[in-house]
N, CA, C, O and CB atoms as a CASP TS submission, in Angstrom:
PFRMAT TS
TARGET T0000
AUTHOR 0000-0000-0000
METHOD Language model
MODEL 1
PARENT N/A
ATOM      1  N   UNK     1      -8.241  16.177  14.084  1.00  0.00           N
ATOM      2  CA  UNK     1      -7.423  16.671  13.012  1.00  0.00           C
ATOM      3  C   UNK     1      -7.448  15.617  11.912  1.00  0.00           C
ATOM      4  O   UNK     1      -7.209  14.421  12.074  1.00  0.00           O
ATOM      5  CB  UNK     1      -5.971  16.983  13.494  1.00  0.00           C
ATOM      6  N   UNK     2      -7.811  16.304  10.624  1.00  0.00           N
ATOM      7  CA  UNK     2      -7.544  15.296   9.124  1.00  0.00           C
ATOM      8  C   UNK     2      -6.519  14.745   9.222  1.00  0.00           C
ATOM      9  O   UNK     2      -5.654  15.478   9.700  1.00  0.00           O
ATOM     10  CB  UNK     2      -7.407  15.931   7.704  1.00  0.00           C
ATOM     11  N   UNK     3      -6.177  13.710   8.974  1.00  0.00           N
ATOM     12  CA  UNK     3      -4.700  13.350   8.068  1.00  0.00           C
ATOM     13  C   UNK     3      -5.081  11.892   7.421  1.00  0.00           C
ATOM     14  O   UNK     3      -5.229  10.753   7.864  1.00  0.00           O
ATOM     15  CB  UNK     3      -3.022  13.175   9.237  1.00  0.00           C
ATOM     16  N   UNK     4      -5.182  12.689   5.814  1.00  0.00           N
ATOM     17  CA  UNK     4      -5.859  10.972   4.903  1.00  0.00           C
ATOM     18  C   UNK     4      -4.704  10.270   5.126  1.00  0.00           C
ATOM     19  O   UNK     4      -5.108   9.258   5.698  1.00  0.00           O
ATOM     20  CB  UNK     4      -6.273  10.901   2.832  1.00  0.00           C
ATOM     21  N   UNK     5      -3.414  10.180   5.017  1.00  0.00           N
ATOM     22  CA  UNK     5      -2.696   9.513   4.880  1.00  0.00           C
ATOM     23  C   UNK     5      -3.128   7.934   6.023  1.00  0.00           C
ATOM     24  O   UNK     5      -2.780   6.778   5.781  1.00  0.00           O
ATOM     25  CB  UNK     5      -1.484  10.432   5.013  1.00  0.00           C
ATOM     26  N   UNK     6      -3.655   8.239   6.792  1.00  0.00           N
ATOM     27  CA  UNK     6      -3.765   7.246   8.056  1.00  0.00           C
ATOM     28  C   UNK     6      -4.498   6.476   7.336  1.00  0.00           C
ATOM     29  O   UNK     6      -3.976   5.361   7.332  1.00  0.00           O
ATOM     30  CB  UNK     6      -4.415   7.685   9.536  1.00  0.00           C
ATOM     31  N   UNK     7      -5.656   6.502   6.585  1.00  0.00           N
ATOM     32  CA  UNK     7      -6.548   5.765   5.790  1.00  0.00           C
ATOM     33  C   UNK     7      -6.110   4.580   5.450  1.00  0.00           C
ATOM     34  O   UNK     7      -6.487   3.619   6.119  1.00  0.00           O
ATOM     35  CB  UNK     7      -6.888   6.366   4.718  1.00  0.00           C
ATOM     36  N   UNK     8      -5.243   4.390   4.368  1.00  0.00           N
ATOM     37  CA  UNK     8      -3.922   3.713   3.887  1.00  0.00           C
ATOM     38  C   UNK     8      -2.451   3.187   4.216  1.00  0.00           C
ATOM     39  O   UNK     8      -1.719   2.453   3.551  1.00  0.00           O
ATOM     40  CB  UNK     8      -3.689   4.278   3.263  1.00  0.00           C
ATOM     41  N   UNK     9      -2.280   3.720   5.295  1.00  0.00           N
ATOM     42  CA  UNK     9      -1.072   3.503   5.626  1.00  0.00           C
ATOM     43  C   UNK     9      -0.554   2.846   7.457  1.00  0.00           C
ATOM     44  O   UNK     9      -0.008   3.532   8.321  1.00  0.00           O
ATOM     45  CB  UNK     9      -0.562   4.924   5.221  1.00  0.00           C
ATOM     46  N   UNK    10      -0.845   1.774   7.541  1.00  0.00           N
ATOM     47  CA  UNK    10      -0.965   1.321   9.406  1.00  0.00           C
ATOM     48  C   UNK    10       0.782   1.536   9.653  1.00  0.00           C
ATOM     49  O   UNK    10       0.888   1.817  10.847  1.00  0.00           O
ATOM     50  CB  UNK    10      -1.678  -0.967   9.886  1.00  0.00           C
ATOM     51  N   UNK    11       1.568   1.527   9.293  1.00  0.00           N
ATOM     52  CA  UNK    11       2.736   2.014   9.841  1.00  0.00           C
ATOM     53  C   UNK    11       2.948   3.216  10.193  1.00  0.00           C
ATOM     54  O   UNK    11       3.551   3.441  11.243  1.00  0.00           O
ATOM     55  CB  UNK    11       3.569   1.813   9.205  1.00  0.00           C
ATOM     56  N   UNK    12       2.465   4.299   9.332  1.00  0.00           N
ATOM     57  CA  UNK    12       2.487   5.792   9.887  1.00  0.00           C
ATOM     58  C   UNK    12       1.417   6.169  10.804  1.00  0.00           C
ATOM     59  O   UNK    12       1.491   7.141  11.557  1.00  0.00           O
ATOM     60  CB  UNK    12       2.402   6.794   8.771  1.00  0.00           C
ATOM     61  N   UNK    13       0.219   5.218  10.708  1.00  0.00           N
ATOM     62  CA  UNK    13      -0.787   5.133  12.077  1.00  0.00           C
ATOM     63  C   UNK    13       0.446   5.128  13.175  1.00  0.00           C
ATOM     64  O   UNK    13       0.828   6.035  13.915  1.00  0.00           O
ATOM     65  CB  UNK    13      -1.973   3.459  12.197  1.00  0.00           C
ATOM     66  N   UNK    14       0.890   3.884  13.025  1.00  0.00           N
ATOM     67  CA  UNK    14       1.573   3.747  14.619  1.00  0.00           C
ATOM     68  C   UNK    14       2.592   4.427  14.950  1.00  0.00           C
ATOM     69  O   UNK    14       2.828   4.445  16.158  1.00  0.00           O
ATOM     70  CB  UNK    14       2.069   2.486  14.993  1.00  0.00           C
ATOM     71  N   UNK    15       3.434   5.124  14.131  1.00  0.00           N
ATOM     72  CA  UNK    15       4.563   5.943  13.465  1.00  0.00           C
ATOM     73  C   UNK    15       3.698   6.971  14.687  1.00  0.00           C
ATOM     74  O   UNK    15       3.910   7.183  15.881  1.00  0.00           O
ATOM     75  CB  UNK    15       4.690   6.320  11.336  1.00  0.00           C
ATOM     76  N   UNK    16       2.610   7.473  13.678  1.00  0.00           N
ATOM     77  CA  UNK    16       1.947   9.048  14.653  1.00  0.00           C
ATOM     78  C   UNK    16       1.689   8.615  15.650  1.00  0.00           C
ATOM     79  O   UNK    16       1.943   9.337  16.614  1.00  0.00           O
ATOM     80  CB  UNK    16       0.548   9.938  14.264  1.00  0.00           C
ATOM     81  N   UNK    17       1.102   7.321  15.908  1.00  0.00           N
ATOM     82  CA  UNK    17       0.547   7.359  17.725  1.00  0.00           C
ATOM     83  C   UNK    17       1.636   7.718  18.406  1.00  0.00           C
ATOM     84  O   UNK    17       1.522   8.693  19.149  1.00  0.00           O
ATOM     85  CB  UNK    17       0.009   5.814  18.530  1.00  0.00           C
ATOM     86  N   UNK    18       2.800   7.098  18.326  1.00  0.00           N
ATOM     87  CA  UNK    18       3.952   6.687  19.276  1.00  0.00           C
ATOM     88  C   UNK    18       4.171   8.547  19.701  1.00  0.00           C
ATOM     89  O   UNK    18       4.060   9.151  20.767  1.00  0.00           O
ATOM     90  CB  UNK    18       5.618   5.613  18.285  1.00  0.00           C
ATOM     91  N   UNK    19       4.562   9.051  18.122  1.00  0.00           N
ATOM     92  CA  UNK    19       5.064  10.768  18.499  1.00  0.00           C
ATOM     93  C   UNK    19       4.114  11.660  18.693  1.00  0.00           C
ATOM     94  O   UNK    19       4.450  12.764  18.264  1.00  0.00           O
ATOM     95  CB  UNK    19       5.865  11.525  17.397  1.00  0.00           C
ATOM     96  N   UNK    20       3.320  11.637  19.050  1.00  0.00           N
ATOM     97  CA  UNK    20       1.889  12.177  19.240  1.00  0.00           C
ATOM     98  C   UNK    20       1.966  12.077  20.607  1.00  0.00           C
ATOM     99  O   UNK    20       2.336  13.056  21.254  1.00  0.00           O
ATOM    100  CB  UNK    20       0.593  11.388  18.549  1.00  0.00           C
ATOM    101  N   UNK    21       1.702  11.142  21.098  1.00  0.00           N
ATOM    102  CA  UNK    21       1.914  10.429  22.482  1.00  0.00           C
ATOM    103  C   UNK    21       2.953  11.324  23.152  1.00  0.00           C
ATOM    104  O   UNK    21       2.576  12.255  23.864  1.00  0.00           O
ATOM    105  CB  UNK    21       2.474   8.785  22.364  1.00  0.00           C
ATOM    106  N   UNK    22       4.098  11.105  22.973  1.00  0.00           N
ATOM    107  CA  UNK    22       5.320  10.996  23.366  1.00  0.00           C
ATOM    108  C   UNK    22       5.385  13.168  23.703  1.00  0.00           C
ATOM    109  O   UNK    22       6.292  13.479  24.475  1.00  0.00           O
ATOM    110  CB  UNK    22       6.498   9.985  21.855  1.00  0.00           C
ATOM    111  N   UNK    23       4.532  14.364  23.172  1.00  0.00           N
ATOM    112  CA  UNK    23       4.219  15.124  22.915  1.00  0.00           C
ATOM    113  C   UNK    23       3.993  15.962  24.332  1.00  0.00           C
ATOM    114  O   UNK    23       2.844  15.871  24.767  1.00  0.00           O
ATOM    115  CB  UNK    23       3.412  14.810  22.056  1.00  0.00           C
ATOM    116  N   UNK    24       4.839  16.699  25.054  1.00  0.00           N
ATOM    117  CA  UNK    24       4.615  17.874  25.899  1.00  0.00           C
ATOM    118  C   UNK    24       2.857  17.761  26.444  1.00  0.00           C
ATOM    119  O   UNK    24       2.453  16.952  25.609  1.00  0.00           O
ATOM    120  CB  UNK    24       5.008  19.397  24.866  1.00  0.00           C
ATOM    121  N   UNK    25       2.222  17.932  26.901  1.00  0.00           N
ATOM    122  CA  UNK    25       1.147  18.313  27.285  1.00  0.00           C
ATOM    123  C   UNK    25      -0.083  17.133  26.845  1.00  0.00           C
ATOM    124  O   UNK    25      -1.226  17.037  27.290  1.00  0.00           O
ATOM    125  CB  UNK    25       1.036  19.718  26.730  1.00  0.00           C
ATOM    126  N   UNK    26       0.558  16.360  25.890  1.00  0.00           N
ATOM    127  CA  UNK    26      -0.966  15.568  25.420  1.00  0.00           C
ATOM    128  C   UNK    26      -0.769  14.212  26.682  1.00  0.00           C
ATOM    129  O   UNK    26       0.130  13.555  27.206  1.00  0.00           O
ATOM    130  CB  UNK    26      -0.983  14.784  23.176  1.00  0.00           C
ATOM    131  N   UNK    27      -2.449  14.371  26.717  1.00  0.00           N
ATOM    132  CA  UNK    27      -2.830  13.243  27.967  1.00  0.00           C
ATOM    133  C   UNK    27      -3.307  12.000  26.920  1.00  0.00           C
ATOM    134  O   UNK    27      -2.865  10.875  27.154  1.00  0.00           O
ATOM    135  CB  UNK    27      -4.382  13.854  29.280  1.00  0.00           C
ATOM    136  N   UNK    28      -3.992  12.153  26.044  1.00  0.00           N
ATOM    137  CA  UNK    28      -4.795  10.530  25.350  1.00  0.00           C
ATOM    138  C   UNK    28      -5.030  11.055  24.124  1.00  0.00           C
ATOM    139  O   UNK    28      -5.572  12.159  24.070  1.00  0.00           O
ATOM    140  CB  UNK    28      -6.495   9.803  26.086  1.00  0.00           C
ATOM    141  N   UNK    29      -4.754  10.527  23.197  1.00  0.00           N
ATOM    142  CA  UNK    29      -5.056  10.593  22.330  1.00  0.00           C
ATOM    143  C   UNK    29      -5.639   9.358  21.363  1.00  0.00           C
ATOM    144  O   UNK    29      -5.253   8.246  21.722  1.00  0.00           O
ATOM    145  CB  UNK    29      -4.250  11.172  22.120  1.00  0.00           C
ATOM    146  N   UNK    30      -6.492   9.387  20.220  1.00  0.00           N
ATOM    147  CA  UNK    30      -7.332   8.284  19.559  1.00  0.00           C
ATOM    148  C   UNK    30      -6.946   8.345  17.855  1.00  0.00           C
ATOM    149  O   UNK    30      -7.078   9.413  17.256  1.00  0.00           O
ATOM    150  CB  UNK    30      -9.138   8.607  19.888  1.00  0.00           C
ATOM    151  N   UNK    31      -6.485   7.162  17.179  1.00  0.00           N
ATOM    152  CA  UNK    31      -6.297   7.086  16.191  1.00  0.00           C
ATOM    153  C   UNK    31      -7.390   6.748  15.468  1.00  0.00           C
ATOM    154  O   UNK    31      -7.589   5.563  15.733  1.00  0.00           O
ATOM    155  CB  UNK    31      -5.435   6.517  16.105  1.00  0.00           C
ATOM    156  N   UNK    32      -8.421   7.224  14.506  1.00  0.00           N
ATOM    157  CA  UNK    32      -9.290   7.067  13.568  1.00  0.00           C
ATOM    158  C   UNK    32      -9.163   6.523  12.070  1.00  0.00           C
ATOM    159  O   UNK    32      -9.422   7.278  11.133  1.00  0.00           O
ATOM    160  CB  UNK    32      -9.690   8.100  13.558  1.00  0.00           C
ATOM    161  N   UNK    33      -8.672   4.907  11.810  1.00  0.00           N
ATOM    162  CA  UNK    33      -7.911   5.295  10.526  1.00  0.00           C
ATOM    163  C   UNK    33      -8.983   4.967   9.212  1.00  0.00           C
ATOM    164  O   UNK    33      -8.579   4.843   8.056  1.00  0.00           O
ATOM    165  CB  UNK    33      -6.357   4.309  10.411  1.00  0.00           C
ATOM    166  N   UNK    34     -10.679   4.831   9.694  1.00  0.00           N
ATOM    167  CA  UNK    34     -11.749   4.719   9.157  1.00  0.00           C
ATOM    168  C   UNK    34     -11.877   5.878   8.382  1.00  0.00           C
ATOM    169  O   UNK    34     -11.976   5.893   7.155  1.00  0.00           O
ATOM    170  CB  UNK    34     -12.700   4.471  10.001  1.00  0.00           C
ATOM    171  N   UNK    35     -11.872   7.247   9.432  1.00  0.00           N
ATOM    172  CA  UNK    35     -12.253   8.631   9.249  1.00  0.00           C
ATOM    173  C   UNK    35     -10.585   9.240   8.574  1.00  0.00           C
ATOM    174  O   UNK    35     -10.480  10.033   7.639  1.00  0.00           O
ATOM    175  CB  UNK    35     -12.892   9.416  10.990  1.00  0.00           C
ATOM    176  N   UNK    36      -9.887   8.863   9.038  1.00  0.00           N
ATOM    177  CA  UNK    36      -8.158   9.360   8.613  1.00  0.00           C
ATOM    178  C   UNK    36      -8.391  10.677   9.443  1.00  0.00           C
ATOM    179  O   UNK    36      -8.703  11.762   8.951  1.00  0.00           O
ATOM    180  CB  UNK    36      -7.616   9.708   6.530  1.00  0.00           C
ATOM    181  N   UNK    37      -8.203  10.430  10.697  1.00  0.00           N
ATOM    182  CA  UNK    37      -8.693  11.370  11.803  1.00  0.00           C
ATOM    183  C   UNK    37      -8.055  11.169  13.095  1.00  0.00           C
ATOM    184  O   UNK    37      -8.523  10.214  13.714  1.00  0.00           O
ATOM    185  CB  UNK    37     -10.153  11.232  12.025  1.00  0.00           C
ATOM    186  N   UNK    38      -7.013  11.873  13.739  1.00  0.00           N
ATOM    187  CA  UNK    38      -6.544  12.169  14.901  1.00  0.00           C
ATOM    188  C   UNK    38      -7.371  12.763  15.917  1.00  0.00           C
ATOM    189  O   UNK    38      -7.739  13.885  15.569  1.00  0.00           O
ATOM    190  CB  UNK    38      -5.605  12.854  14.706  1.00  0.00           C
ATOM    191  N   UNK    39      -7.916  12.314  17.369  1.00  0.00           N
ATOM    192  CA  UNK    39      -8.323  13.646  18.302  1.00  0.00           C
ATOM    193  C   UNK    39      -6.867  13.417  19.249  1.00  0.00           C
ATOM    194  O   UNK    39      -6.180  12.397  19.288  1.00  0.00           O
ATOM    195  CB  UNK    39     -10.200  13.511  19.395  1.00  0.00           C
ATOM    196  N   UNK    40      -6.661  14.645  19.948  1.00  0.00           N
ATOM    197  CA  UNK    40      -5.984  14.913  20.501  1.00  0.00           C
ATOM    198  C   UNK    40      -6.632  15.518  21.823  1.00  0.00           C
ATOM    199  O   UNK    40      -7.154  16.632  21.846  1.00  0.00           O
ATOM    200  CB  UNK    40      -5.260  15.469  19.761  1.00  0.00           C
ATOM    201  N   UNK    41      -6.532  14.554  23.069  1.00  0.00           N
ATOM    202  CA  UNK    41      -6.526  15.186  24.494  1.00  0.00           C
ATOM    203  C   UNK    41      -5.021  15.935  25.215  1.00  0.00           C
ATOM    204  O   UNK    41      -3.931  15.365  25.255  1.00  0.00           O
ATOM    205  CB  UNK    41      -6.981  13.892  25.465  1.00  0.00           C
ATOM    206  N   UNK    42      -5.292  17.244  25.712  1.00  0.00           N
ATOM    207  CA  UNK    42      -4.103  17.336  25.983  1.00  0.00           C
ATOM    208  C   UNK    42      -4.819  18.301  27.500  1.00  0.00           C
ATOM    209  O   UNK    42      -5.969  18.728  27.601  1.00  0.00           O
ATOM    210  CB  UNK    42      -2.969  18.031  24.608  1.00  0.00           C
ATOM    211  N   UNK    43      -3.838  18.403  28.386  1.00  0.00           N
ATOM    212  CA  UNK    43      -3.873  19.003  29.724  1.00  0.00           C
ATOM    213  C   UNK    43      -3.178  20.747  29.656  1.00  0.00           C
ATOM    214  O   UNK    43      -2.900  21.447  28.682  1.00  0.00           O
ATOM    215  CB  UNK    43      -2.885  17.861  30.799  1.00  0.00           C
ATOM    216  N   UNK    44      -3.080  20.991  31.032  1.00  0.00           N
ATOM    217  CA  UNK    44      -2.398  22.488  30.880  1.00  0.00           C
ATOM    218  C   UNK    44      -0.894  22.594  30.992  1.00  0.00           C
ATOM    219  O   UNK    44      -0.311  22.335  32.044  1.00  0.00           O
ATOM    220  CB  UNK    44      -2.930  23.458  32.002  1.00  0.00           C
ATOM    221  N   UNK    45      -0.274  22.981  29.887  1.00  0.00           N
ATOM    222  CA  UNK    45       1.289  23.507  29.489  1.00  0.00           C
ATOM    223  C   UNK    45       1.783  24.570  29.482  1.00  0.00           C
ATOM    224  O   UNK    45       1.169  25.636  29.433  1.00  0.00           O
ATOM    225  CB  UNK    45       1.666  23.340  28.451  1.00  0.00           C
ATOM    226  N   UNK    46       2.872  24.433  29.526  1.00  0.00           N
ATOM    227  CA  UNK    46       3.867  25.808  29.260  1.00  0.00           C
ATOM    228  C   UNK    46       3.721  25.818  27.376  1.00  0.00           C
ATOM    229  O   UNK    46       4.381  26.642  26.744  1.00  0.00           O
ATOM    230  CB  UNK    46       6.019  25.468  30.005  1.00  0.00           C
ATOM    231  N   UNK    47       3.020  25.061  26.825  1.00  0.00           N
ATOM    232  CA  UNK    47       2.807  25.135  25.350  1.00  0.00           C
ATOM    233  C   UNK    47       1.548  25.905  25.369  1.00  0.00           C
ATOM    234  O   UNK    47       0.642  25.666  26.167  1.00  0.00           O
ATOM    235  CB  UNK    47       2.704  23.676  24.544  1.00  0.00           C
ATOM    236  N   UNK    48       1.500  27.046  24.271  1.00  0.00           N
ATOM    237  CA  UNK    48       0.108  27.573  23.765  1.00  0.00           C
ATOM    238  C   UNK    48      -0.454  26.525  22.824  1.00  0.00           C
ATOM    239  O   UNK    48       0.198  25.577  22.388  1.00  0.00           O
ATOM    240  CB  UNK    48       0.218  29.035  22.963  1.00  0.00           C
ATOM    241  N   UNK    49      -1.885  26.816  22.518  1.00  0.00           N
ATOM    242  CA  UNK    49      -2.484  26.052  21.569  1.00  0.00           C
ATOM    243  C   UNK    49      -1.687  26.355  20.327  1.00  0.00           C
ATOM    244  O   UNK    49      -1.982  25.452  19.544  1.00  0.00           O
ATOM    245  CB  UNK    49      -3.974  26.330  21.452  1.00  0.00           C
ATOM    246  N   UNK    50      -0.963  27.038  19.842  1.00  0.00           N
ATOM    247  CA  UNK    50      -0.450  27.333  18.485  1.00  0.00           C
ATOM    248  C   UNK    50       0.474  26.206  18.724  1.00  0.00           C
ATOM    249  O   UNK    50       0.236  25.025  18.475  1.00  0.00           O
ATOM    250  CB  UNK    50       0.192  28.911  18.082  1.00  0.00           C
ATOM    251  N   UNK    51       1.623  26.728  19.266  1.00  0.00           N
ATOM    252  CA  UNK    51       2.644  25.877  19.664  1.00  0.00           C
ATOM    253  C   UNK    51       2.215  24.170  19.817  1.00  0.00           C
ATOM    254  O   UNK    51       3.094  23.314  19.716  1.00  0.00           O
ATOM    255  CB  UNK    51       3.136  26.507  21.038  1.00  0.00           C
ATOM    256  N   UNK    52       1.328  23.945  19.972  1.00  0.00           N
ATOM    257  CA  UNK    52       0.987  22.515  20.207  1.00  0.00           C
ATOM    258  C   UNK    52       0.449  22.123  18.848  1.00  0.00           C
ATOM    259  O   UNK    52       0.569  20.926  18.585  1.00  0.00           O
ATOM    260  CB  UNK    52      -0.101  22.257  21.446  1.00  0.00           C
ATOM    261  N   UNK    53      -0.057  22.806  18.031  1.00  0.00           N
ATOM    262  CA  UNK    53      -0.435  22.344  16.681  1.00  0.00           C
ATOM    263  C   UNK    53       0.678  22.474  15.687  1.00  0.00           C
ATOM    264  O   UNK    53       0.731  22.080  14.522  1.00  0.00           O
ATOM    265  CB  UNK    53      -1.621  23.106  16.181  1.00  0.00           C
ATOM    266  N   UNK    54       1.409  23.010  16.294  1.00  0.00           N
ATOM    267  CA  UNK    54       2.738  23.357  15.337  1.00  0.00           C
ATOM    268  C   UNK    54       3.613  22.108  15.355  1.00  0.00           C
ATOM    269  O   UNK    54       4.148  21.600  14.370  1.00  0.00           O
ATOM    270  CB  UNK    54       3.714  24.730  15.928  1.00  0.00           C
ATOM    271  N   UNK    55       3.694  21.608  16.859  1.00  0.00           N
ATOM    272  CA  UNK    55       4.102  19.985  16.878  1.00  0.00           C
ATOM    273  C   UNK    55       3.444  19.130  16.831  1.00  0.00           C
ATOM    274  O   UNK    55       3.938  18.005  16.895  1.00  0.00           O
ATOM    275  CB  UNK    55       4.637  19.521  17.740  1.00  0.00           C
ATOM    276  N   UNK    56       2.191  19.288  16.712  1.00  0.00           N
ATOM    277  CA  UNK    56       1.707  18.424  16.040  1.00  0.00           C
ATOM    278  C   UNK    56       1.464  17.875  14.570  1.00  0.00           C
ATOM    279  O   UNK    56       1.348  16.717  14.169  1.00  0.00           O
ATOM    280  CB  UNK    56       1.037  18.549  16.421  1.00  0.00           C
ATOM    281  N   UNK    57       1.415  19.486  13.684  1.00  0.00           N
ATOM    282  CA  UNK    57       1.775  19.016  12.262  1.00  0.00           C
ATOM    283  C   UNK    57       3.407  18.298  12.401  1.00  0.00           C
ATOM    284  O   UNK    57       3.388  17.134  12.003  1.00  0.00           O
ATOM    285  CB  UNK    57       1.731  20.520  11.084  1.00  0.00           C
ATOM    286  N   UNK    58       4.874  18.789  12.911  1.00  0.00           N
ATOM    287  CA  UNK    58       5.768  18.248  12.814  1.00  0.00           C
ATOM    288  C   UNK    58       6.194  16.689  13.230  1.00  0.00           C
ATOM    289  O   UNK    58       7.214  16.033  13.022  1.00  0.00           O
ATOM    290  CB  UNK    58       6.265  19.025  13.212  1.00  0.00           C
ATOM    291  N   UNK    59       4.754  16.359  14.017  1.00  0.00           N
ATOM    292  CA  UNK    59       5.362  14.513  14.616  1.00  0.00           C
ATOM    293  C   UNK    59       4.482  14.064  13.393  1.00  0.00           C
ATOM    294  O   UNK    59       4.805  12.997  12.870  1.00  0.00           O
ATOM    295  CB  UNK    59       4.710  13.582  16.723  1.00  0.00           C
ATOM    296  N   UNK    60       3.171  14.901  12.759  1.00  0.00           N
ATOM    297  CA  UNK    60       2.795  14.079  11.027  1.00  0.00           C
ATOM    298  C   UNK    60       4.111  14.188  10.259  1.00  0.00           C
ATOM    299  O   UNK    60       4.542  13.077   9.950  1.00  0.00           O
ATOM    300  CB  UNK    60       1.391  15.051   9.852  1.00  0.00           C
ATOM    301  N   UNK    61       4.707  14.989   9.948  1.00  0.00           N
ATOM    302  CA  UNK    61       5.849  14.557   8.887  1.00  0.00           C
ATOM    303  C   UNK    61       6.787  13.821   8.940  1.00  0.00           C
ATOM    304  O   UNK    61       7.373  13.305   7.989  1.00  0.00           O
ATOM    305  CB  UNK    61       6.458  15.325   8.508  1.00  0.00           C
ATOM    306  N   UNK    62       7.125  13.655  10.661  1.00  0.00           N
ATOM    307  CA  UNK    62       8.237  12.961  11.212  1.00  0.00           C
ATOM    308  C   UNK    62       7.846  11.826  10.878  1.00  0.00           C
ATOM    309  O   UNK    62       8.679  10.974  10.567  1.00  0.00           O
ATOM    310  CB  UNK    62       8.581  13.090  12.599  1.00  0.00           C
ATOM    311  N   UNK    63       6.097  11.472  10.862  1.00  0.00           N
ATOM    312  CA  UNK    63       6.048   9.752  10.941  1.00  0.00           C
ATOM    313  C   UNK    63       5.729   9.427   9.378  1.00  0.00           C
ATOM    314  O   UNK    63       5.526   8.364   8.792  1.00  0.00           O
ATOM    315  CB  UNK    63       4.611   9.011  12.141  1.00  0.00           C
ATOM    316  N   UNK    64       5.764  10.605   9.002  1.00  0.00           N
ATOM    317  CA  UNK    64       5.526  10.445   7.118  1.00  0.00           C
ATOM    318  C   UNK    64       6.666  10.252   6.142  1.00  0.00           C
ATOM    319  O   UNK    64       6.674   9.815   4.992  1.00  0.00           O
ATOM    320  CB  UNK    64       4.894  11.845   6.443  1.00  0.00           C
ATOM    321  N   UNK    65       7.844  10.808   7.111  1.00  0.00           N
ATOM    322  CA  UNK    65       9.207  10.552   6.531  1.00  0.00           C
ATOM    323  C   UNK    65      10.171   9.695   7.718  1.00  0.00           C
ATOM    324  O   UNK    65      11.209  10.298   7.991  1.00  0.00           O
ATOM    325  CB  UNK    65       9.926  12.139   6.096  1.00  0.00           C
ATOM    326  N   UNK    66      10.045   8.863   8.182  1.00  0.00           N
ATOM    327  CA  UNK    66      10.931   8.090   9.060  1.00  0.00           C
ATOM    328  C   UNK    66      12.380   8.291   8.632  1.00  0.00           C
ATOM    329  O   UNK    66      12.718   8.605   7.491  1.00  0.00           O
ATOM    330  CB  UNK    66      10.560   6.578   9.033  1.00  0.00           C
ATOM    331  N   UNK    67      13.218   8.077   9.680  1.00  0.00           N
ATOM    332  CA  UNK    67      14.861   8.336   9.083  1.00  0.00           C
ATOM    333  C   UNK    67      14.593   7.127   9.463  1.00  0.00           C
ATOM    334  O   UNK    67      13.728   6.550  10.122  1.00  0.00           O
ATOM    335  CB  UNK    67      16.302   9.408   9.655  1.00  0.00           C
ATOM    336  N   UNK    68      16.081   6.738   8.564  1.00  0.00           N
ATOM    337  CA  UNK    68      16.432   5.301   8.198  1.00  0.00           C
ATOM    338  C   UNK    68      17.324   4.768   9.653  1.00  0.00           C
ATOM    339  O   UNK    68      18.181   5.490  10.164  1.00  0.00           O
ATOM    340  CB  UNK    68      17.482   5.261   6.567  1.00  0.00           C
ATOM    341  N   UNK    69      17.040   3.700  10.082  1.00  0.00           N
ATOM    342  CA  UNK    69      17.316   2.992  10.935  1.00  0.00           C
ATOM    343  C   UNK    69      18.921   2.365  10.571  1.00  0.00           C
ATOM    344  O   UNK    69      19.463   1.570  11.339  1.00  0.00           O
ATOM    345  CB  UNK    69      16.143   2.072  11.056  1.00  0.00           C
TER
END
């Protein structure tokens, strides 16, 4: 999966690994921040593939907008 933002930005790199990770069904996943490129390994869930891309765009915004500590 694209996301330029990774290109430029190593805090929302690690921002996405952590909630990416942390994600129902995903087994490994690889941060690309050369390519600004996510792969995502994931196993078998009670999540459909929709449903899993759906949280997956939502842990990109989560780590694109951090709440304030």
């Amino acid at each position: 999966m694209r996301v330029p933002r990774l290109r430029q930005d190593g805090d929302f790199a690690t921002r996405l690994r952590a909630l990416v990770s942390a994600l129902e069904a995903v087994t490994d996943m690889r941060v690309d921040r050369a390519a600004a490129s996510i792969v995502v390994h994931y196993g078998e869930s009670s999540l459909s593939a929709d449903e899993l891309q759906a949280r997956l765009v939502t842990a990109i915004e989560q780590a694109a907008n951090p709440q304030p500590s």
